[in-house]
C-alpha positions as CSV (number, residue, x, y, z in Angstrom):
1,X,-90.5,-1.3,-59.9
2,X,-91.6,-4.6,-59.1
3,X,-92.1,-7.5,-61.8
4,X,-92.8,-11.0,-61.8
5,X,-91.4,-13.4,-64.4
6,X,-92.9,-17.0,-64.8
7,X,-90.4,-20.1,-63.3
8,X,-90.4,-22.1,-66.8
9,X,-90.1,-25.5,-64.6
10,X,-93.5,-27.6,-65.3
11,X,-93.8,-28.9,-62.1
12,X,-93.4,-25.8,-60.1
13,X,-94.9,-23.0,-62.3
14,X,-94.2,-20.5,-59.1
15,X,-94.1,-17.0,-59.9
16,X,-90.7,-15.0,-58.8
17,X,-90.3,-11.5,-58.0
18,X,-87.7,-9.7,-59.0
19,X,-86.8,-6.4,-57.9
20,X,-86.0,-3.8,-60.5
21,X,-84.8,-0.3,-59.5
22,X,-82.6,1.9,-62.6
23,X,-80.8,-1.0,-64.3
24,X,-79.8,-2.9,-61.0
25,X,-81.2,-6.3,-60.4
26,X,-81.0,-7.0,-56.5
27,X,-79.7,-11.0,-56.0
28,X,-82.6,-11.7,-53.5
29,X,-84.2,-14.1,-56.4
30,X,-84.6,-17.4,-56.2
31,X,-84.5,-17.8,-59.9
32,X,-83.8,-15.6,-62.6
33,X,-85.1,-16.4,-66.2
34,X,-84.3,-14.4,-69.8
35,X,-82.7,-11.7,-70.4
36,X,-82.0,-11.0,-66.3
37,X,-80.4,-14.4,-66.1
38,X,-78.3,-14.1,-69.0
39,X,-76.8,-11.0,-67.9
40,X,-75.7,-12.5,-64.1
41,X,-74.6,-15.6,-65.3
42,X,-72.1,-14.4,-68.4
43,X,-70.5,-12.2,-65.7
44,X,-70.5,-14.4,-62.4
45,X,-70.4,-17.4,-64.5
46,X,-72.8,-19.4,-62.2
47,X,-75.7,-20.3,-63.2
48,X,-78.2,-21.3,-60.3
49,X,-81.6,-22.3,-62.0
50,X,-82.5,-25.8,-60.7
51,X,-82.8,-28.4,-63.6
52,X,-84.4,-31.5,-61.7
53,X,-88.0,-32.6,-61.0
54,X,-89.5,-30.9,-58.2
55,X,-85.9,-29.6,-57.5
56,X,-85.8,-26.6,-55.2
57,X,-82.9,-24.0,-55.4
58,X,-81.6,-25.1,-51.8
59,X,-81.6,-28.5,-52.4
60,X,-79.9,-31.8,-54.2
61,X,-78.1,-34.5,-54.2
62,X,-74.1,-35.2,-54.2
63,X,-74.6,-36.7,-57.3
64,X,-76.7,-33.5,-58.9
65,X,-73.9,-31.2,-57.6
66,X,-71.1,-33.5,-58.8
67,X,-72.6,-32.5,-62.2
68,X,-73.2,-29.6,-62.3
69,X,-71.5,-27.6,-64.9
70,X,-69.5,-24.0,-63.5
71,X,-67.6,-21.7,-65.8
72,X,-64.1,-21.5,-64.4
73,X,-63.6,-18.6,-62.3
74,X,-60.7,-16.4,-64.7
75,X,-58.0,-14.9,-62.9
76,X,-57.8,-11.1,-63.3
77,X,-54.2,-11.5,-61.8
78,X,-52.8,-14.5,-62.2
79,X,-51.2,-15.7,-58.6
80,X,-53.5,-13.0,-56.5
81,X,-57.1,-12.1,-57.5
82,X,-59.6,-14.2,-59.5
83,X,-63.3,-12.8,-59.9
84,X,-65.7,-12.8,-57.3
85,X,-63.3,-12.1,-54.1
86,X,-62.5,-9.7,-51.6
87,X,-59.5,-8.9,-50.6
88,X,-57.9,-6.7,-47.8
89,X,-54.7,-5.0,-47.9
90,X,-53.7,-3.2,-44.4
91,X,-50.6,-2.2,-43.0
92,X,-49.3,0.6,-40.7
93,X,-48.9,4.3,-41.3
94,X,-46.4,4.4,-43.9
95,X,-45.9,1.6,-45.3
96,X,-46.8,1.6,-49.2
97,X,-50.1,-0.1,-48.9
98,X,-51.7,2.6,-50.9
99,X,-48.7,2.7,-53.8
100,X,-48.8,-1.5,-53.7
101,X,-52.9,-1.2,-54.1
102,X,-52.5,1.3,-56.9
103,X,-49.2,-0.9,-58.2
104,X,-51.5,-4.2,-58.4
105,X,-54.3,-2.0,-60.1
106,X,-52.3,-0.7,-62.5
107,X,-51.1,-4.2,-63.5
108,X,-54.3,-5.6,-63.9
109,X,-55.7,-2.4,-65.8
110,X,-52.8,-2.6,-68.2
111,X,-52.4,-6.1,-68.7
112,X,-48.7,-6.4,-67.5
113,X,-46.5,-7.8,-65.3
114,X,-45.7,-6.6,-61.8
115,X,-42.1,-6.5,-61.8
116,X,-42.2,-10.0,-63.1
117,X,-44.2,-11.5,-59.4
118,X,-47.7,-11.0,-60.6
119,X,-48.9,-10.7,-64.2
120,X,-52.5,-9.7,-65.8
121,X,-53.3,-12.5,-68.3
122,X,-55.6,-9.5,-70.1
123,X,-56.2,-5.9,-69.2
124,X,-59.3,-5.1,-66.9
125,X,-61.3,-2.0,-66.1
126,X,-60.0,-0.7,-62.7
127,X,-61.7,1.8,-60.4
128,X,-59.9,3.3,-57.5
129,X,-62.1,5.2,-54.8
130,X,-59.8,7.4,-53.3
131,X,-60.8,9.0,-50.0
132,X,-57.3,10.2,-48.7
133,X,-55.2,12.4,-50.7
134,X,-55.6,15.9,-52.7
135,X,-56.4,15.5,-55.9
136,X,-52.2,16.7,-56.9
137,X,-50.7,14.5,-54.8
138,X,-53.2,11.7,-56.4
139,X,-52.1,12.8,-59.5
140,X,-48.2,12.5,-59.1
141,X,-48.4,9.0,-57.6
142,X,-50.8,7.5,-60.1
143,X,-48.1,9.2,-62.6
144,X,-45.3,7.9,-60.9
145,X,-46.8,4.3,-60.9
146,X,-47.5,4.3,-64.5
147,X,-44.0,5.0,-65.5
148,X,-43.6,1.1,-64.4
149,X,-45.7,-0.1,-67.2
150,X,-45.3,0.0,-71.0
151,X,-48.7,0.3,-72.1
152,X,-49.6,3.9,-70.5
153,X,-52.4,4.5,-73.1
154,X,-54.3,1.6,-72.0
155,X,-53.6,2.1,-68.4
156,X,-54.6,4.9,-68.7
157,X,-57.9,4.1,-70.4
158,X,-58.6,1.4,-67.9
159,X,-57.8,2.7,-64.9
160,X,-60.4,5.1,-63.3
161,X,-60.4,7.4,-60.3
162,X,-63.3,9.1,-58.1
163,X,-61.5,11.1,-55.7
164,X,-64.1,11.8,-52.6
165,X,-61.7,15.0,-51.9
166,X,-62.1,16.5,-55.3
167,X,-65.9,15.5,-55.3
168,X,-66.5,16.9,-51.5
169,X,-68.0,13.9,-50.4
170,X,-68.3,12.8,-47.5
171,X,-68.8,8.9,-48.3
172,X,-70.4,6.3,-45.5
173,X,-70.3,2.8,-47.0
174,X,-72.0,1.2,-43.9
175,X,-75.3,3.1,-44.7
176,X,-77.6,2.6,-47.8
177,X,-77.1,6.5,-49.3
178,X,-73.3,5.7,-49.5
179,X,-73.3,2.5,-50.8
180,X,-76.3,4.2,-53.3
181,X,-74.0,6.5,-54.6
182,X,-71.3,4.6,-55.4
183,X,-72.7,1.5,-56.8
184,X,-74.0,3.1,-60.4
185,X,-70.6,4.8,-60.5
186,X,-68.8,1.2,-60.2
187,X,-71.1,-1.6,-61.8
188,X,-69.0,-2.1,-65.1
189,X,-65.8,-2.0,-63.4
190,X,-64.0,-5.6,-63.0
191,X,-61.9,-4.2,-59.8
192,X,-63.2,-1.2,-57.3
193,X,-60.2,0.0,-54.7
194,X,-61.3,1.0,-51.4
195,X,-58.9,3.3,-50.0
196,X,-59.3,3.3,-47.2
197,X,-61.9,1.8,-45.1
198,X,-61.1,4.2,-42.3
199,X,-62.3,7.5,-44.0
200,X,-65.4,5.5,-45.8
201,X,-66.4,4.7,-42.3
202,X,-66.6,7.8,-40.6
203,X,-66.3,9.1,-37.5
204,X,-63.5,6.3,-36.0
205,X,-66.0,3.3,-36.2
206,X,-64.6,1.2,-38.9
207,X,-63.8,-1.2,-36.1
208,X,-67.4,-1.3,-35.0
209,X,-69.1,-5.1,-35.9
210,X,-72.4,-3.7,-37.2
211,X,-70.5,-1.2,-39.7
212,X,-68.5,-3.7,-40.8
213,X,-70.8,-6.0,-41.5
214,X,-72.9,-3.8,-43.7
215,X,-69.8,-2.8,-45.6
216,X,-68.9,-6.7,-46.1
217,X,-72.2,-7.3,-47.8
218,X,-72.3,-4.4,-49.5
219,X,-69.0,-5.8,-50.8
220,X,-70.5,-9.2,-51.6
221,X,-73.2,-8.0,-53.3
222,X,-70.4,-6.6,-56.0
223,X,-68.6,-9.8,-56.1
224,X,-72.1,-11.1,-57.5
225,X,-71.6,-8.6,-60.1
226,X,-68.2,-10.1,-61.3
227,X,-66.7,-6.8,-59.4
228,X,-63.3,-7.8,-57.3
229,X,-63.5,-5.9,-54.0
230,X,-59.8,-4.2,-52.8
231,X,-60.2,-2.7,-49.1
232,X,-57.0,-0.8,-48.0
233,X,-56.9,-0.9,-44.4
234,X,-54.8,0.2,-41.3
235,X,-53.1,-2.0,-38.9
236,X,-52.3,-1.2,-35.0
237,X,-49.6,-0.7,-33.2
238,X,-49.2,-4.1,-33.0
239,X,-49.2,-5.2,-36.5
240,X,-53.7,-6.5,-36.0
241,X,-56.1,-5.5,-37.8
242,X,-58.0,-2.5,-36.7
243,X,-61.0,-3.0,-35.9
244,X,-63.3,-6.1,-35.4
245,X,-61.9,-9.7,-35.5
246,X,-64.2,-10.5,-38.1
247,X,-62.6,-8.8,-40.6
248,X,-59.6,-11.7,-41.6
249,X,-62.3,-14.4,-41.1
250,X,-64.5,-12.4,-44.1
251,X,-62.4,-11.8,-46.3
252,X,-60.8,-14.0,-49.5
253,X,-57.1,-12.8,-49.2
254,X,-55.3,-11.1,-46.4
255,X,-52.5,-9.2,-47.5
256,X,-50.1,-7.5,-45.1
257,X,-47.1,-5.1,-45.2
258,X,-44.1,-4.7,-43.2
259,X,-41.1,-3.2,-43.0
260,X,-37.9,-6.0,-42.2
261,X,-36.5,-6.9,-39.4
262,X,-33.3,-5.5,-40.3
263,X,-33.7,-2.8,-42.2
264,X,-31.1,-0.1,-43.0
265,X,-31.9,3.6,-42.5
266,X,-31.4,4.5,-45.8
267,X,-33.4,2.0,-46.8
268,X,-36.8,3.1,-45.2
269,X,-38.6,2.4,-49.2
270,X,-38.5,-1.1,-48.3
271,X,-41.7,-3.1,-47.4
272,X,-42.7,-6.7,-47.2
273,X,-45.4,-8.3,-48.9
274,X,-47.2,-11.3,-46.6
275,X,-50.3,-13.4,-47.4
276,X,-51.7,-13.6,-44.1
277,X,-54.9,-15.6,-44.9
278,X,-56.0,-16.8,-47.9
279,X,-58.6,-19.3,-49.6
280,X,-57.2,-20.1,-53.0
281,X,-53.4,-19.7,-52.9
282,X,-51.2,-22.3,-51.9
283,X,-47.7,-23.4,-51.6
284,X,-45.3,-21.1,-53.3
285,X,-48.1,-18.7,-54.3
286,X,-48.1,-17.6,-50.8
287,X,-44.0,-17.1,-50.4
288,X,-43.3,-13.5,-48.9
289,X,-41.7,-11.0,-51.0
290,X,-40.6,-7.3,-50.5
291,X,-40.7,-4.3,-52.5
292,X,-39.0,-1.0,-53.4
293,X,-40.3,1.8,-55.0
294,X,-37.1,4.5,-55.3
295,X,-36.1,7.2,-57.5
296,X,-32.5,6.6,-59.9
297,X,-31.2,9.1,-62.1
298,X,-34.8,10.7,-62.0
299,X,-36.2,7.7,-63.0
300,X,-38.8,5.9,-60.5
301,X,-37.7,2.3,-60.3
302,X,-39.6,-0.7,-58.5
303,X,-37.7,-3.5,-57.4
304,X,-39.4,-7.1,-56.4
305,X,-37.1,-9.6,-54.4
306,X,-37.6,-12.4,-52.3
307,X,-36.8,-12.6,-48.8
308,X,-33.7,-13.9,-46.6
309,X,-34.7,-16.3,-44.4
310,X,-38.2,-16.7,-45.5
311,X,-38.0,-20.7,-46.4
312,X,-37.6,-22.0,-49.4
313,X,-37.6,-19.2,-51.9
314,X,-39.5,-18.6,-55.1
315,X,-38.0,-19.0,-58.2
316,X,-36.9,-16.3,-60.4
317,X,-39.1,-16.0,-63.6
318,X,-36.0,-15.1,-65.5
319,X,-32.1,-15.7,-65.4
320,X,-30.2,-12.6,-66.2
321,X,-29.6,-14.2,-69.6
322,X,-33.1,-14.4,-70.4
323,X,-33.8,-10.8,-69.0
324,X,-31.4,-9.9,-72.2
325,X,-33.4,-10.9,-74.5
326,X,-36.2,-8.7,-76.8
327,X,-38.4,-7.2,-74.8
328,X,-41.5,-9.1,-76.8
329,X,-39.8,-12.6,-75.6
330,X,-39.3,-11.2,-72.2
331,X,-42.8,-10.6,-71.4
332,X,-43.6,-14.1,-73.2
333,X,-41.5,-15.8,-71.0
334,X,-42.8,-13.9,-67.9
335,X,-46.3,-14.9,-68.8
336,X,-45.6,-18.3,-69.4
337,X,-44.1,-18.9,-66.5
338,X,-46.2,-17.2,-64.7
339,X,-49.2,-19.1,-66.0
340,X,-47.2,-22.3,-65.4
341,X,-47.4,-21.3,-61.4
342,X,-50.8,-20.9,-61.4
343,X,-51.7,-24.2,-59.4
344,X,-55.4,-23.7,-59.4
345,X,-55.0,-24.9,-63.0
346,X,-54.4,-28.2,-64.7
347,X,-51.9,-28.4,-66.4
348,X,-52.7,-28.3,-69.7
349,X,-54.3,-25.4,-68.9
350,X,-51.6,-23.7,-67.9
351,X,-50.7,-22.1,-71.5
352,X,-50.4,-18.4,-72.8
353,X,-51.8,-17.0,-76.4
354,X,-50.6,-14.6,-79.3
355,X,-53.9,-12.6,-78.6
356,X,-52.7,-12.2,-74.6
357,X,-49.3,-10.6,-75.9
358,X,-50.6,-9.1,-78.8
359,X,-52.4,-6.3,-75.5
360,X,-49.1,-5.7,-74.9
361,X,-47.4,-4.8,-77.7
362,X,-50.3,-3.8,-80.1
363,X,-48.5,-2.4,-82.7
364,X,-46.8,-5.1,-83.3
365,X,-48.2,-7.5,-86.3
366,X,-49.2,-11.0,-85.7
367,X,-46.4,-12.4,-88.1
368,X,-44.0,-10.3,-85.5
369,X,-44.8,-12.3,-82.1
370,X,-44.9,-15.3,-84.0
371,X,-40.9,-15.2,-85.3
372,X,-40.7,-14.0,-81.5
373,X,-42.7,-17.3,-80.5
374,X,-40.7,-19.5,-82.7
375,X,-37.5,-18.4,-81.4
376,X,-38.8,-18.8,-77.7
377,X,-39.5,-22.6,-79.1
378,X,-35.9,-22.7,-80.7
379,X,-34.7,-22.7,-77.8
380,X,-36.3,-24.8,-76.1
381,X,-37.5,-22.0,-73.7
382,X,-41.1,-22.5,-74.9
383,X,-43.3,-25.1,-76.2
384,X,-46.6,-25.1,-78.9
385,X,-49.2,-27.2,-79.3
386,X,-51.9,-26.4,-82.2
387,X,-51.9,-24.1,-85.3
388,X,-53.4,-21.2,-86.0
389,X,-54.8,-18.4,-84.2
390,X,-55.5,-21.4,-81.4
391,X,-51.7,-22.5,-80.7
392,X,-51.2,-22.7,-77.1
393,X,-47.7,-22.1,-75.5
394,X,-46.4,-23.7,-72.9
395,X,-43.1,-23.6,-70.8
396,X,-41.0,-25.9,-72.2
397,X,-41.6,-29.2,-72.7
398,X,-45.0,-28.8,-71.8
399,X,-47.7,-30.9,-70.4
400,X,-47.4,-34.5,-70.3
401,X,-49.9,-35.7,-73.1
402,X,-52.0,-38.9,-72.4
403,X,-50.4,-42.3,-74.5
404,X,-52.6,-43.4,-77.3
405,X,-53.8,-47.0,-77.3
């Protein structure tokens, strides 16, 4: 269906066509106005209507952009994936990529920390597309991964799984009929896991430019959604990316895994987690880490450590004293800490809420995490600033607050 809807600038009463098929709206518009608009920008959170005198949507001045008003892009997991990005994570045969990809879904579908590294400020809606394993085998990873997390009914809830085996699909994401299929299935999710790109390219040309070009803006088109974009991918022999060059250049964060160096043979569950290329982490967002998933006792475990050798290393969120405390003030103190990492903020943004806990522990009552808060404070582990349902906490002392005249 085609429609036209009226530009409601004066001076350039244009009219702009809009293609409508279903309840997609295809971003080729110049301008969207209403209802359409609305919709784009409270999930993208840009809003691209020009607002000056014969002001075309392609051009303006330094000063025009300099004031331009953007809502802040939110970060799904705090140190690794904002809205709006793609991200690649390839590594040999055997080496965890599809149990970390799973493990970094998991945390942002249950609002959690992973393993005290990475932590999900609120839960999202997470959608892996799995086009590898049998539907049992599926079933005792995703299992095993959720053990990890506390909130498993909301994890659960949140995290969704279309399983091309158990469907019989054969899925091509560099032609239109794939990426058809999948779209409707996707387009309220806030995370879609690819895994892997191999075996949603068919046929052994993953590598091939033109394929993976039409995959890659297939894949942009979701980020204009507000839909993160997770490709698993394999590496060669040689540790590269299969495939075209083109692939690191395209993508918004490179992750690769490794197995060390030096690695003992009975410690083969080891792998090493390295941000190869990336265009919003910085500094100690981007030190190298490993991680071990084992079974203890019968219990499956995860451990996150840093690495030997690997320059200066990052901190631990927690000293083994703090690690003894409640569990309600332990994952205050993760997420405050965590939050107080996040350089991409100012710092007096840089805070954590009772309403971001309160996903975590929802049965607990407000007047509950707020002893909990108090005693964080107490010690002078934590600070607060404002009353209320609207007190921010920081990591103690805080921000620096500007001196009054």
């Amino acid at each position: 269906m085609i429609i036209e809807l009226r530009n409601n600038i004066p001076e350039e009463n244009q009219p702009i066509v809009i293609c409508l098929q279903g309840n997609d709206i295809y971003n080729d518009a110049r301008i969207l106005t209403g209802e359409e608009e609305d919709a784009l920008i409270k999930k993208c959170g840009i809003d691209l209507k020009p607002k000056g005198k014969n002001m075309t949507a392609c051009s303006m001045t330094l000063e025009e952009l300099s004031n331009m008003k953007f809502k802040k892009r939110s970060s799904i997991v705090e140190g690794l994936i904002k809205v709006g990005q793609i991200i690649m994570i390839k590594a040999q045969r055997k080496h965890f990529k599809s149990w970390v990809s799973v493990d970094i879904g998991a945390c942002a579908a249950s609002g959690e920390s992973m393993g005290g590294r990475f932590f999900a400020p609120k839960p999202s809606v997470v959608c892996l597309v799995d086009a590898e394993m049998p539907l049992d085998e599926l079933q005792g990873r995703l299992n095993l991964i959720k053990s990890l997390y506390k909130n498993k009914s909301l994890l659960s809830a949140n995290f969704r799984i279309i399983s091309l085996q158990y469907e019989g699909k054969d899925l091509d994401l560099s032609d239109d009929d794939g990426q058809s299929w999948l779209k409707p299935q996707i387009l309220d999710v806030d995370i879609v896991i690819i895994d892997n790109l191999g075996l949603v390219i068919p046929d052994g040309t993953e590598g091939h430019a033109p394929k993976w070009r039409r995959v890659f803006k297939f894949a942009k088109e979701l980020t204009k959604l507000g839909i993160i974009v997770v490709i698993v991918h394999h590496e060669n022999k040689d540790g590269k990316t299969r495939g075209t060059s083109k692939m690191p250049d395209d993508v918004d964060l490179l992750i690769s895994l490794k197995k060390p160096e030096k690695q003992e043979s009975t410690e083969d569950d080891i792998v090493e987690f390295h941000f190869e290329a990336s265009r919003y982490l910085h500094g100690k967002q981007k030190i190298p880490f490993s991680i071990r998933y084992y079974t203890e006792d019968g219990v499956f475990k995860r451990d996150i450590k840093p690495i030997e050798g690997s320059g200066s290393q990052p901190e631990s969120l927690l000293s083994n004293e703090e690690k003894q405390r409640h569990e309600v003030q332990v994952a205050m103190l993760v997420a405050a800490r965590t939050a107080d990492r996040n350089l991409d903020l100012k710092p007096e943004d840089r805070f954590i809420q009772k309403k971001g806990i309160k996903t975590l522990f929802p049965d607990r009552s407000d007047t509950n995490l707020t002893d909990h808060f108090n005693k964080l404070c107490d010690a002078h582990l934590l600070s607060k600033d404002g009353k209320g349902k609207g007190t921010k906490y920081y990591v103690y002392p805080g921000p620096e607050k500007p001196e009054t005249m």
